[in-house]
C-alpha positions, 0 to 999 in steps of 0.5 A: 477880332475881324468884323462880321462883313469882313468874316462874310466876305471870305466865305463868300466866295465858298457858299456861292460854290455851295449853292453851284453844286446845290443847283448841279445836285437838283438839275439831275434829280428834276426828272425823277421828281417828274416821274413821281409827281404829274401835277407841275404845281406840285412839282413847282412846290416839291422842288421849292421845298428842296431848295428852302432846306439846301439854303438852310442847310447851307449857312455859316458853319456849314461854309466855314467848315467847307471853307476849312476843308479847302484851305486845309487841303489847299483846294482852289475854287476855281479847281473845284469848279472845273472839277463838280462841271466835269463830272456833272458832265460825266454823270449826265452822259453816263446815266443819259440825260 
């Protein structure tokens, strides 16, 4: 039976992609959020709330699962980085950041 830090230490690697695209998914709904909000205070708040519940969203069973996923599909992280920049890329230009 494998050991929590060493069961921590290979999924990793998967949660910080998690919270990668987490980050990559509130940068471009941060103008929206603007839009409907003037007060900075209350952006400030609306945006920290976003992302306590992204952290609770992502925990173990969530990363385990993506971690499933990948080794399933033989996905590399480092692929899957390029990839989420690339159409990050894609989306901002396209919707005009």
């Amino acid at each position: 039976m494998k050991k929590i830090n060493e069961i921590e230490y290979n999924t990793k690697p998967y949660e910080s992609f998690l919270y990668f695209l987490a980050f990559l998914f509130i940068s471009r709904l941060l103008p929206i959020f603007q839009v409907f909000l003037t007060n900075l205070f209350l952006q400030l708040i609306f945006v920290l709330v976003i992302v306590f519940l992204l952290t609770n969203l992502i925990n173990n069973k969530v990363t385990n699962n993506f971690k499933n996923f990948c080794l399933r599909f033989n996905f590399k992280l480092p692929y899957l980085y390029v990839v989420s920049i690339v159409l990050y890329i894609i989306a901002f230009l396209s919707f005009g950041g």
